[in-house]
C-alpha positions as a Python dict, from the first residue, in 0.01 Angstrom:
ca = {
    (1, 'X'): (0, 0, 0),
    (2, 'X'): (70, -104, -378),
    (3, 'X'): (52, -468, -441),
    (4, 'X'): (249, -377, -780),
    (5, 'X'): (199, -557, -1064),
    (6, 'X'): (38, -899, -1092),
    (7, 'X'): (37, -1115, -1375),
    (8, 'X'): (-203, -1449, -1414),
    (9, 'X'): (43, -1694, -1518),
    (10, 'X'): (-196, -1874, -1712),
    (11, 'X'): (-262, -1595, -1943),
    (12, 'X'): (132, -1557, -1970),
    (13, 'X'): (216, -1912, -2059),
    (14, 'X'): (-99, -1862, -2336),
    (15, 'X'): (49, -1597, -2470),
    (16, 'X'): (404, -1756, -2495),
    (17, 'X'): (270, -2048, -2642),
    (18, 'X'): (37, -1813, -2929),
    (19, 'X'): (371, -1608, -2978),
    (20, 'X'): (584, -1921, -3065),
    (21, 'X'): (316, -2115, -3286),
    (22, 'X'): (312, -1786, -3447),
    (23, 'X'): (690, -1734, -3505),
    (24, 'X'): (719, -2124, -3656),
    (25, 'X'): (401, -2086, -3869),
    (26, 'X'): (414, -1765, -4039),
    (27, 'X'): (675, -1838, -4253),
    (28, 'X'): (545, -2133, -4385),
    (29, 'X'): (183, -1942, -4414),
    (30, 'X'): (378, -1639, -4591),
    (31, 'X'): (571, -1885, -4837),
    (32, 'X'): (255, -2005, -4983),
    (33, 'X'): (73, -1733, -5008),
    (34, 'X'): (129, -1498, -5335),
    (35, 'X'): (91, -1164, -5358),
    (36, 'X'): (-161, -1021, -5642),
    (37, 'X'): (83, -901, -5970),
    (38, 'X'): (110, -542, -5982),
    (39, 'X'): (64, -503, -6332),
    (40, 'X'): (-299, -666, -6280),
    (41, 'X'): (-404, -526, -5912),
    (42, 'X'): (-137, -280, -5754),
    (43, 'X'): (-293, -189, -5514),
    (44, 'X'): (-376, -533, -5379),
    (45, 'X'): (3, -626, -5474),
    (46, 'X'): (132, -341, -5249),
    (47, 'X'): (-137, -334, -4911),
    (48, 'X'): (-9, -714, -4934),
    (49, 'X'): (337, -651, -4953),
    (50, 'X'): (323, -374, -4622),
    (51, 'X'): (144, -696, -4440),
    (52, 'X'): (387, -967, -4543),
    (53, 'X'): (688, -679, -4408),
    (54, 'X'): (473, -589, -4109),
    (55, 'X'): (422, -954, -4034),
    (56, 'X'): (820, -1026, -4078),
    (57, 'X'): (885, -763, -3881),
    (58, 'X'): (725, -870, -3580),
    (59, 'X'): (861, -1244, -3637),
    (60, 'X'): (1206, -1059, -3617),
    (61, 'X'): (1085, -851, -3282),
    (62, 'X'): (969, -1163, -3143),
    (63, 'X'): (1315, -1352, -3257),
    (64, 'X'): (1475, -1014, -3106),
    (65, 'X'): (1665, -968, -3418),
    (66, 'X'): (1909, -1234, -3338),
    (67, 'X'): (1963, -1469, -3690),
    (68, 'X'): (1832, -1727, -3805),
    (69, 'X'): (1815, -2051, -3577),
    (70, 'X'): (1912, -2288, -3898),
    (71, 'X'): (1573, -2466, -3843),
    (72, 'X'): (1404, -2303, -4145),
    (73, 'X'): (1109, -2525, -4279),
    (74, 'X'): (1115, -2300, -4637),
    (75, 'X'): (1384, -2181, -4828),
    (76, 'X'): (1270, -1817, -4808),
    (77, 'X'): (1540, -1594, -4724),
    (78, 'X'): (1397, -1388, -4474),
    (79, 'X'): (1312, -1698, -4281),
    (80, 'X'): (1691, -1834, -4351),
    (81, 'X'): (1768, -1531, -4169),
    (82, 'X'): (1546, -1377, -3943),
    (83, 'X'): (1329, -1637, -3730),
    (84, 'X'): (1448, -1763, -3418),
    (85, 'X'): (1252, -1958, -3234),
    (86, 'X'): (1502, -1986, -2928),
    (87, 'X'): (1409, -1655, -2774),
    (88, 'X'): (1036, -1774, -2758),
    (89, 'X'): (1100, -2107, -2666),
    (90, 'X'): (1267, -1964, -2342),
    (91, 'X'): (1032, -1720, -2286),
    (92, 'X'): (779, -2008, -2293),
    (93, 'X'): (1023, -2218, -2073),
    (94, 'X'): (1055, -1926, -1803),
    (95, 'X'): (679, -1918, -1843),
    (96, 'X'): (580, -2282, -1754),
    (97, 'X'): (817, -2225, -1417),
    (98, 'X'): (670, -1937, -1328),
    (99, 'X'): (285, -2110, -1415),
    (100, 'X'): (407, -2421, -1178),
    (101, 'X'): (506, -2239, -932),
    (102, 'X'): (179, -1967, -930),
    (103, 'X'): (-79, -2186, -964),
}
């Protein structure tokens, strides 16, 4: 017989807690960090331009494309409208009940 699947919930509230530092930090990170000029290094302008994107893209999976929260710490536009830390911050919530009651 199958036990199914386990999860440590120590491991899971870890990884809720990484997740949401992440989601509130990047955009601060990505704010003050400037791309190389094109005209000088395009390649290094465009590999960090497909990171940046790729980065913002998984701070919108992790926001599950809902918009913005209105708790934006920059005034970059893609943080305006694309983080959301609520989705995390229950995640992590629904975590921490699940670690109490595991343990």
């Amino acid at each position: 017989m199958s036990k199914g699947l386990t999860v440590n919930p120590k491991k899971l509230l870890v990884v809720a807690i990484i997740i949401l530092v992440f989601i509130v930090t990047y955009p601060v990170v990505e704010w003050n960090i400037s791309c190389p000029e094109a005209r000088i290094d395009s390649e290094g302008n465009s590999s960090c331009i497909w990171l940046k994107n790729l980065l913002w893209e998984a701070v919108a999976l992790f926001s599950l494309y809902l918009p913005g929260d209105g708790l934006s710490l920059t005034p970059s536009l893609d943080e305006i409208n694309h983080r959301n830390i609520f989705p995390m911050f229950v995640f992590l919530i629904i975590s921490f009940i699940y670690y109490q009651r595991y343990k």
